[in-house]
N, C-alpha and C positions, 0 to 999 in steps of 0.2 A: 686645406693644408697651408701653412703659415710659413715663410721664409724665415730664415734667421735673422736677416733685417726686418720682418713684419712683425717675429714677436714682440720686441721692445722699441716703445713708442713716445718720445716727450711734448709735452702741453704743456700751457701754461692757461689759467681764469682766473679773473676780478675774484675778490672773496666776497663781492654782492650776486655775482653771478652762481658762484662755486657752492652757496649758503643756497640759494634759488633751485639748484639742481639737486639738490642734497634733499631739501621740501618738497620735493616734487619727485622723490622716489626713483631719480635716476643712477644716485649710488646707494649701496646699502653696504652693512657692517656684519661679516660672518660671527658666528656664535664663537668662534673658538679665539676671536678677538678678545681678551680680557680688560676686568673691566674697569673703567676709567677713573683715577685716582686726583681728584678736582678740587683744585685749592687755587683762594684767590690771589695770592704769590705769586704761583704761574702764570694765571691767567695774566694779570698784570704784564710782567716779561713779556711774554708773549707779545702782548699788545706795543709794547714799548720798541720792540724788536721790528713790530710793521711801522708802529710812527716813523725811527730811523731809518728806512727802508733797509734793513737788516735781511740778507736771505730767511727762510724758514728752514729748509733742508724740502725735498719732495715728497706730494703724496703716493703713494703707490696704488696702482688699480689694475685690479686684473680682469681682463673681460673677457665673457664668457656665457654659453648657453647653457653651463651647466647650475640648475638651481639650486641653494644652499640655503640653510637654516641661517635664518637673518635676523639680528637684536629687531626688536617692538619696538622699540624708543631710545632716543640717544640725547642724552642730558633733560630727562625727564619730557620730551617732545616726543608725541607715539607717532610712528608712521604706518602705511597701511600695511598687516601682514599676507594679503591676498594678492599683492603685486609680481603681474604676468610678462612678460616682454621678451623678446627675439634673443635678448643678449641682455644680460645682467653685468653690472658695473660693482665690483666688491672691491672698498676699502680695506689692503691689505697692511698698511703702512699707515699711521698721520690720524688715526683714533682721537687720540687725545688733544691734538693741536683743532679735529674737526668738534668734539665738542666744546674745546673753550669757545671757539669761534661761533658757533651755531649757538651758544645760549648766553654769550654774551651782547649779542646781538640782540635776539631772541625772546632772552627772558627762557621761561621753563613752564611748562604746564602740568610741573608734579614732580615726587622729589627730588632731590637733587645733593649729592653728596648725604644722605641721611638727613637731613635736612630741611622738613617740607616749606620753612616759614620765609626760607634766604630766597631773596631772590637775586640771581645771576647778570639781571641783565646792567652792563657797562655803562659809565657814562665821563664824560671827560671834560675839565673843568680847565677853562680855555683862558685861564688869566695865568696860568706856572706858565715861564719861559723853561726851554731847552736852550740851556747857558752856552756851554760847545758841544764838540763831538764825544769828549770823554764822559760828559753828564749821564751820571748810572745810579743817578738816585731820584730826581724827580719826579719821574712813573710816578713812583707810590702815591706822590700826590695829584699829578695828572689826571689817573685814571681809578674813578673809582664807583664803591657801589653801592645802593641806598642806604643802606643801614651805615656806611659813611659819612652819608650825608644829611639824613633822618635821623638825628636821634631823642627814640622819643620818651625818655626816660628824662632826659635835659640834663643827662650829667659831666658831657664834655661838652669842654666850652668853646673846641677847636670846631664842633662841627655846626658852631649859631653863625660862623662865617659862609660857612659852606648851603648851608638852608639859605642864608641871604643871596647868593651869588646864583642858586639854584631858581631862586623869585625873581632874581635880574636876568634871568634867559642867556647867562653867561657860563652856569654847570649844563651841557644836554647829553643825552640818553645817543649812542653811536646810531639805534635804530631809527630816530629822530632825521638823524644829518642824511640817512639814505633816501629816509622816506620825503622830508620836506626841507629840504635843505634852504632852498629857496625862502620861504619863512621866517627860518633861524638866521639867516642871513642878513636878513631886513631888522629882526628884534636887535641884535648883535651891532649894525650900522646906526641905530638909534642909540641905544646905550654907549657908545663911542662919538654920540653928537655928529657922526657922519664923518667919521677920520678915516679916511678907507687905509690908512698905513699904519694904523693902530695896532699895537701887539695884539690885542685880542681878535684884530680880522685877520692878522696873519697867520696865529692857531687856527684861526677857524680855516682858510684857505686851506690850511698843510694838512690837518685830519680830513679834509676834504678831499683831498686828491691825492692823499692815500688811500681813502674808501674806492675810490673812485680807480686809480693807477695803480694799487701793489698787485704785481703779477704772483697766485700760487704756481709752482711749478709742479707739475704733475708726470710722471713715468707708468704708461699703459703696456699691461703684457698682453697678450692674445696666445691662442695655440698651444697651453699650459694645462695639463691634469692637472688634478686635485692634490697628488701626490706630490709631483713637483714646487706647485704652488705653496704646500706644505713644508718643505724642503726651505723657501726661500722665505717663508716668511719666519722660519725657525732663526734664518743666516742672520736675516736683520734686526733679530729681537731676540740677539745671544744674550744679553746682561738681564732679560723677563725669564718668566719660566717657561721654559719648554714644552711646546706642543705634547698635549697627550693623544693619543691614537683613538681613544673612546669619543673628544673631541670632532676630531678629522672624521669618523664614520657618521657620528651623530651630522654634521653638516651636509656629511654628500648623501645621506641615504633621507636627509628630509624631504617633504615633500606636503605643498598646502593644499589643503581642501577647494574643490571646485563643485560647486553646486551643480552649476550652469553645464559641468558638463563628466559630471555624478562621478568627481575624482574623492575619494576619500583622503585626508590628511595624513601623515605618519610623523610621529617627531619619536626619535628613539630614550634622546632623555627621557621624557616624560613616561615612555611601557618601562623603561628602568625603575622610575619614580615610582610610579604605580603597583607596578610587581612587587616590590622593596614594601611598600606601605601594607599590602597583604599579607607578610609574613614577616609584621613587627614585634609581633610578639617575642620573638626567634635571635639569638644573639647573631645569627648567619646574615641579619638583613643589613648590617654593615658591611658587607661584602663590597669589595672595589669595586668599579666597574670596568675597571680594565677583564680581573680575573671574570666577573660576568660574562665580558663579550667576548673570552677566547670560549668560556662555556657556549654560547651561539652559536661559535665557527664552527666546535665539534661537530653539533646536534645539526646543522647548515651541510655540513660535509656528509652527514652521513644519509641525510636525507637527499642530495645535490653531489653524489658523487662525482659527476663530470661538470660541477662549476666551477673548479680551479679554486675553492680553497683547500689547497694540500697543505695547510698546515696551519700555525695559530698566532706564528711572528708578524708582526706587524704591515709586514708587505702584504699578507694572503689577507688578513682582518680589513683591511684596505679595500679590500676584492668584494666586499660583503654587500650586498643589493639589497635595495627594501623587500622589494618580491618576493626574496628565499625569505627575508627574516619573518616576513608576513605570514607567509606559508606555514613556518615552522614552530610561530611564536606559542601555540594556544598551548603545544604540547611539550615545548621546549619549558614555559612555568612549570609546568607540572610535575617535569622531571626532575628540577632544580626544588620545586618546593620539598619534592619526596629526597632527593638525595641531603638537605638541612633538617629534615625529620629522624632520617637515621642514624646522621652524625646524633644530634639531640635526645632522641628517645629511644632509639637503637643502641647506641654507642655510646650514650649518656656523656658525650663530650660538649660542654656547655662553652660554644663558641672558637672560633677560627683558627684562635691561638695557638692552640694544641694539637691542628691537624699534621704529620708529620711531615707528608708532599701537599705543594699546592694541587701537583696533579691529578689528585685526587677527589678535588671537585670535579672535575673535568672527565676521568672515567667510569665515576659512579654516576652521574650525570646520563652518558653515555647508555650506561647499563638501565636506568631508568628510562630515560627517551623512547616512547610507546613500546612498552615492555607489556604485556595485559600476564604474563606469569614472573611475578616477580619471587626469589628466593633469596629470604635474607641471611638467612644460614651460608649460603657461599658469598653474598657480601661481608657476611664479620670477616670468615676463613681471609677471604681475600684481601680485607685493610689491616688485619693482623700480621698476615703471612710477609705483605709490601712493608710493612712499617718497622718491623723487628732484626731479619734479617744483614749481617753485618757488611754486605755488599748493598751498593745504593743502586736499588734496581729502578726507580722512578725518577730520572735525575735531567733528562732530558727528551727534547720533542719526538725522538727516534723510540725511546721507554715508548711513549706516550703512546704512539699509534700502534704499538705493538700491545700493549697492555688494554687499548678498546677493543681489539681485534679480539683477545682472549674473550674479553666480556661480552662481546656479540658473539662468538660462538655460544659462550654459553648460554645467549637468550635464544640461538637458535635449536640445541639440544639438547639443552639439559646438564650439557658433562662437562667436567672441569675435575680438573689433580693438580694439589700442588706438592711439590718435592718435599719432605721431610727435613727440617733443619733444628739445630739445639740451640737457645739462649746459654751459653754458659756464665756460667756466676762470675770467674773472673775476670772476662773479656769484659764483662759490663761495669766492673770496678774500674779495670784499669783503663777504660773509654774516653774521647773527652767529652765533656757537656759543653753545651752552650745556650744560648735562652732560643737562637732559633735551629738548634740543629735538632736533626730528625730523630735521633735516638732520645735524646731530652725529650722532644714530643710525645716519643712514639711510648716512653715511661708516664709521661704523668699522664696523656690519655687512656692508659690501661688504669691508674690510678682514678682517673674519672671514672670511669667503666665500672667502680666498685659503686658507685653513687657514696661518696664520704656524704660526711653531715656539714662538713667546713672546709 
């Protein structure tokens, strides 16, 4: 247990070092990270911003022994996805600043911005002075990247300067200045005739010990749920889009394949993916996957009565474990497939559109989920009877559990009554429509129901 001074923790690392532990699988990037929008503008800035010794703003990391569904690769460089450790280090903050930095450095080993042919990695051309401090245009020409300076088509004539200066070991590659500075150092004091106060050794110095001196600053959580951590990275990435909850479950409930010690894998995307591709045919396979996973929570709940998900709002889907989803999944397809078979060739209702309640994937679902006597005759009665009536009986999570409960009695004996009620003609003139309201639906799905021709 972690103190409130122990949750939050500040660091600072060299970005040789910070790039070094990145390679070497000490931090990783959750899935529900989005993903990284790379343009060489930025990168640029960016770069310009360490030349000046500019802050960056901090990384944020949350550390943790709980394992998360982790990106494969970050600016087209794969990392290993079998990586084990006591405590995992996730990039919750600083995506985008860690891959300009890792593949501009780097380079890429695959594509990159859509991309396959560009190659990212940096290089900076040590004869532009930095005039003052207000100088906010230079970069561009400072820092640049091969196809800037390669061009092999030969049709600008700005860049036969730069090939030339690039031959005089006076353009180098940033990876260059980490790995063998020393060298470039030597090329650079020759081509300056040995003038060690030479502008260009004094660029070279300053990119030097920037590589060398700019501190990243970094902020480590510890003692943080998933939930929480979700919460926070929502706070700090109000202007992106909004965490989704199918996200958040999809991370906590992965889990990677261990040979060595007979753990089988689970990534819940992909039985999403998967399931969906089996029943492509089916206009239902566009289903969200939000509304999918409250379908699991149902079929979880009712298989899992006492594992605390009492409901389908996003705190209890939170709740959801691999273990139950494992358990429940072979039969949970089945009854998801059968409940899109009867929307479709039951009810001739040719896609989602038209269904009146959402809830009603969800308790026909229910009523399918290892049902082995199934009666579709009280399934019509029953999406009819919800769907027409002028009182909105399915409207929320309280309907909800009351309305599975019906349908498990009725898998349990058989019997079911519903109350007697009249469409009248002019309640339904004088109604209001709208494209998603339930009466609109609950009309043109009868109107489906007829199989028209058009």
């Amino acid at each position: 247990m972690f103190t409130s001074t122990e949750r939050i923790k500040s660091d600072d690392q060299s970005i040789a070092l910070y790039l070094e532990n990145l390679l070497s699988n000490k931090y990783q990037i959750p899935t529900f990270q989005r993903d990284v929008v790379w343009e060489k503008e930025n990168v640029k800035k960016l770069w310009d911003s360490i030349y000046k010794f500019y802050p960056l703003g901090s990384i944020l990391i949350w550390k943790t022994n709980t394992k998360l569904e982790s990106h494969r690769e970050i600016g087209g460089i794969k990392f290993a996805d079998n990586f084990y450790s006591n405590e995992y280090q996730y990039i919750l903050d600083g995506q985008q600043r860690t891959t300009s930095l890792l593949t501009s450095i780097h380079g890429s080993k695959g594509k990159l911005a859509n991309n396959e042919n560009f190659d990212p990695t940096l290089y900076i051309d040590l004869t532009v002075k930095l005039t003052d401090a207000t100088d906010d245009t230079s970069y561009a020409k400072r820092f640049l990247f091969w196809d800037e300076i390669d061009d092999k088509n030969g049709q600008l004539q700005a860049n036969i300067g730069k090939k030339q200066r690039y031959q005089d070991k006076l353009i180098v590659s940033l990876i260059d200045i980490i790995k063998d500075r020393g060298q470039i150092e030597r090329n650079i004091y020759v081509s300056v005739n040995g003038e060690f106060d030479h502008p260009y050794m004094q660029q070279f110095r300053r990119i030097r010990e920037v590589l060398a001196s700019y501190k990243i600053s970094f902020i480590e959580l510890r003692g943080i749920e998933v939930a929480e951590v979700c919460q926070i990275f929502e706070r700090i990435n109000q202007a992106g889009k909004p965490l989704d909850i199918f996200d958040i479950v999809v991370a906590k409930t992965f889990r990677s394949e261990n040979n060595t010690n007979n753990i089988t894998g689970f990534y819940l995307r992909e039985l999403f993916d998967k399931f969906k591709k089996t029943i492509s045919s089916s206009q239902y396979a566009n289903i969200d996957n939000w509304t999918l996973l409250q379908m699991l929570a149902v079929v979880v709940k009712l298989e899992f009565p006492e594992a605390g998900i009492q409901n389908i709002t996003d705190m209890y889907l939170n709740k959801l474990k691999t273990e139950q989803i494992e358990a429940v999944w072979s039969n949970f397809k089945t009854a998801v497939a059968k409940t899109f078979d009867f929307f479709d060739n039951i009810l001739h209702i040719k896609g989602g559109r038209l269904i009146p309640y959402r809830y009603l994937y969800l308790t026909i679902t229910a009523y399918f989920y290892r049902n082995p006597k199934l009666d579709y005759s009280f399934l019509t009665k029953y999406f009819w009877y919800y769907s027409f009536p002028n009182a909105e009986l399915l409207t929320n999570t309280t309907h909800l559990w009351q309305h599975i409960d019906f349908v498990n009695q009725q898998k349990a004996n058989n019997s079911y009554s519903f109350n007697k009620f009249d469409i009248d003609k002019n309640s339904i003139r004088k109604s209001f429509y709208s494209y998603r309201g339930r009466l609109s639906r609950a009309i043109l799905s009868l109107y489906a129901n007829q199989k028209p021709q058009d």
